[in-house]
TORKOL-4160 file (C-alpha; in steps of 0.2 Angstrom, whole numbers, padded with zeros to 4 digits, m for minus):
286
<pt num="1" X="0554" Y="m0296" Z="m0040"/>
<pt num="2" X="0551" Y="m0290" Z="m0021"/>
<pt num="3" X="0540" Y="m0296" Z="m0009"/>
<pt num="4" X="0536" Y="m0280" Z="0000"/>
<pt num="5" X="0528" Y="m0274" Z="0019"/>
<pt num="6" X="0518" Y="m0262" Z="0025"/>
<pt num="7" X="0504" Y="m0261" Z="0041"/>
<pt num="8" X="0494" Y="m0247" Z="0048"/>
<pt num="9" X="0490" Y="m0237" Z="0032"/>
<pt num="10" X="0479" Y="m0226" Z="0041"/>
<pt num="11" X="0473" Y="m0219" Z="0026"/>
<pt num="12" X="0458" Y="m0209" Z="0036"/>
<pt num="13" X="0469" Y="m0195" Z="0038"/>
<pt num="14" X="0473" Y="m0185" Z="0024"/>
<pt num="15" X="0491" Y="m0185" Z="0024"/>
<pt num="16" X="0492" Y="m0205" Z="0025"/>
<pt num="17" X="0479" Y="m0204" Z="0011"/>
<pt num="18" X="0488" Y="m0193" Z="0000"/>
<pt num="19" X="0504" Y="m0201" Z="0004"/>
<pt num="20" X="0496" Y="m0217" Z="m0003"/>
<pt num="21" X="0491" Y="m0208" Z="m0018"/>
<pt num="22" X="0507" Y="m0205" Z="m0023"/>
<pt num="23" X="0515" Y="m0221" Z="m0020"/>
<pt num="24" X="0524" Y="m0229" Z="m0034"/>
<pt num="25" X="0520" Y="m0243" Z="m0046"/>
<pt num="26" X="0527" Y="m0258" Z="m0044"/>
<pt num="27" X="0520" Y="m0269" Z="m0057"/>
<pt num="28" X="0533" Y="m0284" Z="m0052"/>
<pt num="29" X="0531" Y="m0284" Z="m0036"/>
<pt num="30" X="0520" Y="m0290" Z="m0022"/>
<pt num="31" X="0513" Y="m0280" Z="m0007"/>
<pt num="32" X="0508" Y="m0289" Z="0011"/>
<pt num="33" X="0497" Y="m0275" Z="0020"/>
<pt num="34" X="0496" Y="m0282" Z="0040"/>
<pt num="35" X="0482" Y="m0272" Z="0044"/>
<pt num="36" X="0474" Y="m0254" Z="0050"/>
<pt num="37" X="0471" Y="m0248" Z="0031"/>
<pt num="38" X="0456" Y="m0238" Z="0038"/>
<pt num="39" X="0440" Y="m0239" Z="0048"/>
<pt num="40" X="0426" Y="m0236" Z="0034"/>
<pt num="41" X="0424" Y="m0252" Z="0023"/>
<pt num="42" X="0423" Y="m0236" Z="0008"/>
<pt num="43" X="0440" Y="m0231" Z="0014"/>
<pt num="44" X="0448" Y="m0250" Z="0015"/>
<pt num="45" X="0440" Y="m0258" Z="m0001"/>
<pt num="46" X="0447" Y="m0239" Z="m0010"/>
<pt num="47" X="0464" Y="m0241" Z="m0002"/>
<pt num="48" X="0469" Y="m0261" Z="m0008"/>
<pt num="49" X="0458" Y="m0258" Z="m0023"/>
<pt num="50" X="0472" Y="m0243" Z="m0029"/>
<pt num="51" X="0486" Y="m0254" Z="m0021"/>
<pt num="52" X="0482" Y="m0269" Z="m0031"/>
<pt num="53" X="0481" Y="m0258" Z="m0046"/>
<pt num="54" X="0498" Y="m0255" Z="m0044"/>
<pt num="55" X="0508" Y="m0271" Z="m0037"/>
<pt num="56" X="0508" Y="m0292" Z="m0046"/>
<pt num="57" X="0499" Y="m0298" Z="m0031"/>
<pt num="58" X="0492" Y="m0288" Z="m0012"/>
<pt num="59" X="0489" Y="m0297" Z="0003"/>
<pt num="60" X="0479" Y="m0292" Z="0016"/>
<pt num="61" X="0478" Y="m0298" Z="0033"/>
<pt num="62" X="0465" Y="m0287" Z="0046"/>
<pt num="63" X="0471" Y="m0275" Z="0059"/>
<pt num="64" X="0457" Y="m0271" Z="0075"/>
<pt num="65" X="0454" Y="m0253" Z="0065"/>
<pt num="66" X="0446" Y="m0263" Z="0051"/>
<pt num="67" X="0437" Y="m0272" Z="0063"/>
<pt num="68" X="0429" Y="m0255" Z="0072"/>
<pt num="69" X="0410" Y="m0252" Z="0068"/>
<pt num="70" X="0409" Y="m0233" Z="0067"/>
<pt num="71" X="0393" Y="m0222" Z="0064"/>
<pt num="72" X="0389" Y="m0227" Z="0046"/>
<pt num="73" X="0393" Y="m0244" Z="0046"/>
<pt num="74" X="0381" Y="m0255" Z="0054"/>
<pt num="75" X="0392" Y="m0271" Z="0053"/>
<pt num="76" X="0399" Y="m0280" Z="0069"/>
<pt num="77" X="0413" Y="m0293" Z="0072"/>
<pt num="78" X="0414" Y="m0308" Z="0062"/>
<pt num="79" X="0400" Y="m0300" Z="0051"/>
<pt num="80" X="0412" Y="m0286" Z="0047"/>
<pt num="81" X="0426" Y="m0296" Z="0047"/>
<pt num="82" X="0415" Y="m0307" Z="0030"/>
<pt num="83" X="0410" Y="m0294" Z="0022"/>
<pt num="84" X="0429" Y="m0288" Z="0019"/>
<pt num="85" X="0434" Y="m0303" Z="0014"/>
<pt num="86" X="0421" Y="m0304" Z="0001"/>
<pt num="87" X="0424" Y="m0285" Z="m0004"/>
<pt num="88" X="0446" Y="m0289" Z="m0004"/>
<pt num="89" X="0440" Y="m0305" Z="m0014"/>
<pt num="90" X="0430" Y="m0294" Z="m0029"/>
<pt num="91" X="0445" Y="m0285" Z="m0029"/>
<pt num="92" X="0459" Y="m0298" Z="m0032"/>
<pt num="93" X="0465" Y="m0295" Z="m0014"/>
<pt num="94" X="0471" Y="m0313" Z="m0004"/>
<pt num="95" X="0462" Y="m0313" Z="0014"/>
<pt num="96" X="0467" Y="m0326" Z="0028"/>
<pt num="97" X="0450" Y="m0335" Z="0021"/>
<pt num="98" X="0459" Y="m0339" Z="0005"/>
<pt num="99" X="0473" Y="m0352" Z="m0002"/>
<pt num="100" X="0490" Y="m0346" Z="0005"/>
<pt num="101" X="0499" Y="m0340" Z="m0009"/>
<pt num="102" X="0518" Y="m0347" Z="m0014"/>
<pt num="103" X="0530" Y="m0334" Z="m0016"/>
<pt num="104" X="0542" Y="m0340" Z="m0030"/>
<pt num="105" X="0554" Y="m0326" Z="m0032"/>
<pt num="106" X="0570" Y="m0321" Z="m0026"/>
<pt num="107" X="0572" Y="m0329" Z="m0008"/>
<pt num="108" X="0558" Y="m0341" Z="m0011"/>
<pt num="109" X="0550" Y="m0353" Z="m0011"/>
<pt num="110" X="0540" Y="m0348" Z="0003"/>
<pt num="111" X="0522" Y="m0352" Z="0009"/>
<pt num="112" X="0516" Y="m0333" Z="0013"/>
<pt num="113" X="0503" Y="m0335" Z="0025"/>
<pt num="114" X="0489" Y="m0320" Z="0031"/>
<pt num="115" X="0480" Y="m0323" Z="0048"/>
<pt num="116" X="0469" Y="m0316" Z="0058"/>
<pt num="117" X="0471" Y="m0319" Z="0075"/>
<pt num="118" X="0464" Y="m0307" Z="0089"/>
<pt num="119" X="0470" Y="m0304" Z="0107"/>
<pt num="120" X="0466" Y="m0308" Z="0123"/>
<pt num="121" X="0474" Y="m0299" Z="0137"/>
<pt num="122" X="0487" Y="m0312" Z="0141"/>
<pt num="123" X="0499" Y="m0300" Z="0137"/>
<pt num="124" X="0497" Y="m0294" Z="0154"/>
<pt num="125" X="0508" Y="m0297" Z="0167"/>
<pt num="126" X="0508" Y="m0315" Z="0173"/>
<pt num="127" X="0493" Y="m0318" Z="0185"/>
<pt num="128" X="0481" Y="m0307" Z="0179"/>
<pt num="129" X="0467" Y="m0312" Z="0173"/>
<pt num="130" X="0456" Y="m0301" Z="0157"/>
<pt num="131" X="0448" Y="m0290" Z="0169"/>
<pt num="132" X="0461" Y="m0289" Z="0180"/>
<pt num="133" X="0472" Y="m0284" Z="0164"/>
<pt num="134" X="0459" Y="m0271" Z="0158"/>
<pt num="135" X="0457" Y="m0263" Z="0179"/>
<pt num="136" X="0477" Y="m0264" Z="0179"/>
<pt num="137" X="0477" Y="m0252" Z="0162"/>
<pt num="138" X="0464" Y="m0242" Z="0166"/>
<pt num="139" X="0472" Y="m0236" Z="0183"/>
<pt num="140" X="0487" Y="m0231" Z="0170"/>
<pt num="141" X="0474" Y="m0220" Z="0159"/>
<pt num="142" X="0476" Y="m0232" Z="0146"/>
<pt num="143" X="0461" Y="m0239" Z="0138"/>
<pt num="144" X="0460" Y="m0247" Z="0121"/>
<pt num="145" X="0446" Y="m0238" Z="0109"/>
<pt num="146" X="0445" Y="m0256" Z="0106"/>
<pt num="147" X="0434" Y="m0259" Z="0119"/>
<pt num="148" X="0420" Y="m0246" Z="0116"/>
<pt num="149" X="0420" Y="m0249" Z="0094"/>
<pt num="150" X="0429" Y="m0270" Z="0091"/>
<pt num="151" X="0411" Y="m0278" Z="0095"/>
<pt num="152" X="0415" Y="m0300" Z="0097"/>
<pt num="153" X="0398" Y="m0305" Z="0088"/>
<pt num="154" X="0393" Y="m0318" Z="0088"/>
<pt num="155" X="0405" Y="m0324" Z="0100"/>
<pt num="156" X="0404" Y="m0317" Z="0120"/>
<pt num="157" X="0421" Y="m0309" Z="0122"/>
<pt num="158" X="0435" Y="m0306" Z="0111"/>
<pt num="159" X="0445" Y="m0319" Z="0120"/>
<pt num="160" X="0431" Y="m0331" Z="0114"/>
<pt num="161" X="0436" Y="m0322" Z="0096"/>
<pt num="162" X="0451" Y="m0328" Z="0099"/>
<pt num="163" X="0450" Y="m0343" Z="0105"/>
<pt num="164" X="0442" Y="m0350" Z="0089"/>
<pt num="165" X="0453" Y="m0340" Z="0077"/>
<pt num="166" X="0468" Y="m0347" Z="0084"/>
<pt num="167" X="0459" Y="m0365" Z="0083"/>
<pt num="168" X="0456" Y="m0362" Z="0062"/>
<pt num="169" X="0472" Y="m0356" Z="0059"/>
<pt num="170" X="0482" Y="m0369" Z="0067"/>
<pt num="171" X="0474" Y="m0381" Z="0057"/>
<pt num="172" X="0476" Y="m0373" Z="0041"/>
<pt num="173" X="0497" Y="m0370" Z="0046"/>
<pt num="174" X="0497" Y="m0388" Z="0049"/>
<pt num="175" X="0491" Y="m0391" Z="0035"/>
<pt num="176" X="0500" Y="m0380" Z="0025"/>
<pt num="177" X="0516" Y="m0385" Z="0034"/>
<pt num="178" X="0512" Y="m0405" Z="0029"/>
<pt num="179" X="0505" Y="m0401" Z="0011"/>
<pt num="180" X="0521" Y="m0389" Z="0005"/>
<pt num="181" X="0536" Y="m0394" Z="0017"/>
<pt num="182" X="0542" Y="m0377" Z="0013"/>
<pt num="183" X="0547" Y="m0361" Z="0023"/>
<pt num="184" X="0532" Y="m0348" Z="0029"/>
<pt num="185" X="0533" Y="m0329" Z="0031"/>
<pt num="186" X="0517" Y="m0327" Z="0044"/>
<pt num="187" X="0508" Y="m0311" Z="0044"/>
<pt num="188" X="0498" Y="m0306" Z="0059"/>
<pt num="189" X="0491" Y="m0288" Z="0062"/>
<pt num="190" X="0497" Y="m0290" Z="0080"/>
<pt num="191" X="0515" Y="m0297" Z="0085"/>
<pt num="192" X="0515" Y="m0316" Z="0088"/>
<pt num="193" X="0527" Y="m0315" Z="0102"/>
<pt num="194" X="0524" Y="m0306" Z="0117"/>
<pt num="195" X="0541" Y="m0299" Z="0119"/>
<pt num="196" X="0540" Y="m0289" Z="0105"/>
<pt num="197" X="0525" Y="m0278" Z="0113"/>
<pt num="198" X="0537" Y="m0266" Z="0121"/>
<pt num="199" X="0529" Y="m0249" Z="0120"/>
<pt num="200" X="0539" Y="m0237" Z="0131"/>
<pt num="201" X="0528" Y="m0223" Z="0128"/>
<pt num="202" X="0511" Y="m0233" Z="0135"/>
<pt num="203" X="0519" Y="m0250" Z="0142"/>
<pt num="204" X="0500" Y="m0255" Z="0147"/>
<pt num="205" X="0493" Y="m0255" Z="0129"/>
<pt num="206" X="0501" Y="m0274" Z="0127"/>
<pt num="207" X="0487" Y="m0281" Z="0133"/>
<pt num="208" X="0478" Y="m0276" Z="0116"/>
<pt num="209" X="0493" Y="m0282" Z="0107"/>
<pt num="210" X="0491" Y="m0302" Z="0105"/>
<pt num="211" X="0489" Y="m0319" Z="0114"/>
<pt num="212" X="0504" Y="m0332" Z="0123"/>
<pt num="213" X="0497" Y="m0345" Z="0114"/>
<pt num="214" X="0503" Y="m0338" Z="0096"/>
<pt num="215" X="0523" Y="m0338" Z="0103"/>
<pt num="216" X="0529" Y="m0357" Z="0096"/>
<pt num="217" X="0522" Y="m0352" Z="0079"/>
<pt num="218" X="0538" Y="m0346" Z="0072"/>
<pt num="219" X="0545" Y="m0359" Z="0076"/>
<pt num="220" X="0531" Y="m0373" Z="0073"/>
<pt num="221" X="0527" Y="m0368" Z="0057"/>
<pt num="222" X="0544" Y="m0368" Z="0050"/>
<pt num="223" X="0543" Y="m0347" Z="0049"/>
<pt num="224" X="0557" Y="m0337" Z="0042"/>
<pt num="225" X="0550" Y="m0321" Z="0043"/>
<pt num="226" X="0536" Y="m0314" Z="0054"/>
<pt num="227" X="0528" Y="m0299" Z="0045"/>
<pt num="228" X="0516" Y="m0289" Z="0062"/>
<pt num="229" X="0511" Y="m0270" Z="0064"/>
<pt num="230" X="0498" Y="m0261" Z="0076"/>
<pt num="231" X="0514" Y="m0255" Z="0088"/>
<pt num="232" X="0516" Y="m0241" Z="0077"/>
<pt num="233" X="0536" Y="m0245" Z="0082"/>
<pt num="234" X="0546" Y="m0250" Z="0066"/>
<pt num="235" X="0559" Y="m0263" Z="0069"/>
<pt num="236" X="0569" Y="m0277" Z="0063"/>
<pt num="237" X="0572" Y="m0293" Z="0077"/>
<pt num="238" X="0579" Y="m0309" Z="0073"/>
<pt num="239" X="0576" Y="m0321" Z="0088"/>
<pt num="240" X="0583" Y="m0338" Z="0083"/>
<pt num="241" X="0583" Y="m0340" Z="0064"/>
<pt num="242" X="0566" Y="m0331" Z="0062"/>
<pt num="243" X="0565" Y="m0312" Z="0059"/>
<pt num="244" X="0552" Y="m0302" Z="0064"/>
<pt num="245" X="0547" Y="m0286" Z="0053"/>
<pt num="246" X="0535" Y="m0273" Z="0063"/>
<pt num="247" X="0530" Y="m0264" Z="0047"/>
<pt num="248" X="0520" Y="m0249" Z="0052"/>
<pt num="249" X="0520" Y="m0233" Z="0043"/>
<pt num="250" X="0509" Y="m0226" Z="0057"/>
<pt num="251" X="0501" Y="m0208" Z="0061"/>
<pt num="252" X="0508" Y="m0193" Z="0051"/>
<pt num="253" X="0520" Y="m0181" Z="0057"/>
<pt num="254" X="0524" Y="m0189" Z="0073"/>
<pt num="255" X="0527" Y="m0206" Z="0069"/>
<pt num="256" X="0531" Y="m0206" Z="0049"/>
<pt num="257" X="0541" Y="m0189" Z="0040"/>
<pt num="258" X="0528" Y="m0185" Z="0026"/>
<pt num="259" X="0542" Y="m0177" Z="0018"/>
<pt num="260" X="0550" Y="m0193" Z="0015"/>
<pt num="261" X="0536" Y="m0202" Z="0005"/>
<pt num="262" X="0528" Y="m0217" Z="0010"/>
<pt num="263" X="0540" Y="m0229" Z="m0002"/>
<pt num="264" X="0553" Y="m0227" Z="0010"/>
<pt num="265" X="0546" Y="m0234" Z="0021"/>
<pt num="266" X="0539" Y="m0249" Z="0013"/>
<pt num="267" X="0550" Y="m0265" Z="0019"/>
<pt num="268" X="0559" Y="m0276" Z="0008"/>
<pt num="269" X="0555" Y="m0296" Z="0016"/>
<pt num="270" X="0560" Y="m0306" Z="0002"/>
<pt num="271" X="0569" Y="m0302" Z="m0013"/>
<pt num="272" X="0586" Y="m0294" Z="m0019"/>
<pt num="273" X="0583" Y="m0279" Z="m0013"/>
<pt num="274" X="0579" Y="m0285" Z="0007"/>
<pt num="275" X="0597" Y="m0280" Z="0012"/>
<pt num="276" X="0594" Y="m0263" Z="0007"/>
<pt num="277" X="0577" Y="m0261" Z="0018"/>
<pt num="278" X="0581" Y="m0272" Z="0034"/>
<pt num="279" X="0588" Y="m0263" Z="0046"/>
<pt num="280" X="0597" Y="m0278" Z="0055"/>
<pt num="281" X="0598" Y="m0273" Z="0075"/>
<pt num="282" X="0606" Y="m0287" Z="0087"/>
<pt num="283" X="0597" Y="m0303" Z="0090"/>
<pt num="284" X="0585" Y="m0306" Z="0102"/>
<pt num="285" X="0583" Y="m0321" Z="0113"/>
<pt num="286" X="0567" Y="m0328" Z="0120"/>
C-alpha cells in the first residue's frame, strides 16, 4: 500500500490523455493529483473520475489550469473553483474543502492535507511590488496566460484571492495539527517555498509560482513531505527534515518520454516502495 504523486496531467493533449488511459490499476493504493489535470471542467471531472476507478482513495488539490475560464465554460474564480469541488465530491474525489484524510499505511500515520493556496507576486525579487513584478516580467517576454484566463471573482486581485485562502487554511492546519498531533504531507499546486521556484529556462515565471507567506508551513505544521507541481521540473529536495516532491509529468515530448508510460513517472511519498521512486539529490538549506 503506496501513497502515490502526480501534478500537471494535462490531459488536454492527446498524448497525456492517452497516456492516462493506459495507466495501470492500482487498487491498494492512493493517488494525490496537485493540480493541472485540464482546463475544461468535462476534461477534469473525466480524468479523476477514471483515476479514482483505479486507485483506494484520489486526492485532488487545484492547479491555476483548473482554475482558467475558456470559451465554453462560463464559470470564474471561486465559482469555478465550487463547482469542482462539488463535481470531485460526486465522484469520491477529496478536495482541500473536505476532512483531511489520515494515511495509515506503510510510513504513516500521517495527516495528508490538500490546499489550495494562490500566488501573489512575492516571488519577485525583494522590493517589488505586484505590478512592479508583472512590468519587470513583461520586459523579459514572459507573461503568465494566468493573467488574461485566472479571473479573482469575487475578490479584486488574485493577491486578494490569496490573501483569504491562506487565512482558511491556516486555520484548518492548526487545527488539524492540535486535533491529530501527527505528522503532515502538504500538498500545494504551487511550491510552498520560494527557493524552489528555480526555472532556468524562464527565471521571471516565479512570480506565478506562490507566496512568502506559505514558507514556515513545513515547518509549522509539523510536515514531512511537501507534495507541489506547476514547474514542470521534477525534483526531490530535502531542506531540514522535510522533503519536497515537485511531481509534474508535464507537456509531452519535451518534458515527459511518451515512450516510457506515465507509471514511471508516478512518485512513490509514502510506502515501501518510496526508496524505489525518490530520487534523493543533496539537501538544501534555507
Amino acid at each position: 500500500m503506496n501513497l502515490l504523486a502526480i501534478s500537471d496531467l494535462h490531459v488536454g493533449f492527446d498524448e497525456n490523455r492517452e497516456a492516462l488511459l493506459a495507466m495501470r490499476a492500482r487498487p491498494d493504493d492512493w493517488l494525490i493529483v496537485a493540480g493541472d489535470v485540464a482546463e475544461r471542467e468535462s476534461d477534469i471531472v473525466d480524468a479523476l473520475r477514471w483515476l479514482r476507478e483505479r486507485f483506494a482513495r484520489v486526492i485532488w488539490a487545484p492547479g491555476n489550469h483548473e482554475l482558467w475560464t475558456v470559451s465554453d465554460d462560463g464559470a470564474r474564480g471561486n465559482s469555478k473553483y465550487a463547482l469542482l469541488v462539488e463535481r470531485c465530491r460526486a465522484i469520491d474525489v477529496l478536495t482541500p474543502e473536505d476532512d483531511y484524510p489520515i494515511w495509515s499505511g506503510a510510513g504513516g500515520p500521517h495527516v495528508i492535507a490538500p490546499l489550495f493556496v494562490l500566488y501573489d507576486y512575492s516571488f519577485a525579487d525583494d522590493g517589488l511590488s505586484p505590478a512592479e513584478a508583472l512590468a519587470w516580467s513583461e520586459r523579459r517576454g514572459v507573461v503568465c496566460a494566468d493573467e488574461a484566463l485566472l479571473h479573482p471573482d469575487p475578490f479584486p486581485s488574485r493577491e486578494d484571492w490569496c490573501d483569504h485562502r491562506i487565512r482558511l487554511t491556516e486555520d484548518r492546519l492548526a487545527a488539524a495539527k492540535k486535533r491529530h498531533g501527527l505528522p503532515m504531507v502538504l500538498v500545494n499546486h504551487f511550491p510552498l517555498v520560494r527557493e524552489l521556484a528555480q526555472l532556468p529556462a524562464i527565471p521571471s515565471f516565479k512570480i506565478w509560482c506562490g507566496t512568502r507567506r506559505t514558507a514556515s508551513w513545513p515547518v509549522r505544521f509539523g510536515a514531512s513531505v511537501v507534495v507541489s507541481g506547476h514547474l514542470h521540473i521534477r525534483s526531490t529536495r530535502v531542506i531540514g527534515t522535510t522533503r519536497f516532491e515537485e511531481v509534474s509529468l508535464g507537456y509531452p515530448g519535451r518534458q515527459w518520454d511518451t515512450r516510457r508510460g506515465i507509471d514511471t513517472y508516478v512518485r512513490t511519498i509514502l510506502g515501501p516502495d518510496v526508496a524505489k521512486t525518490a530520487r534523493q539529490e543533496r539537501p538544501w538549506r534555507v
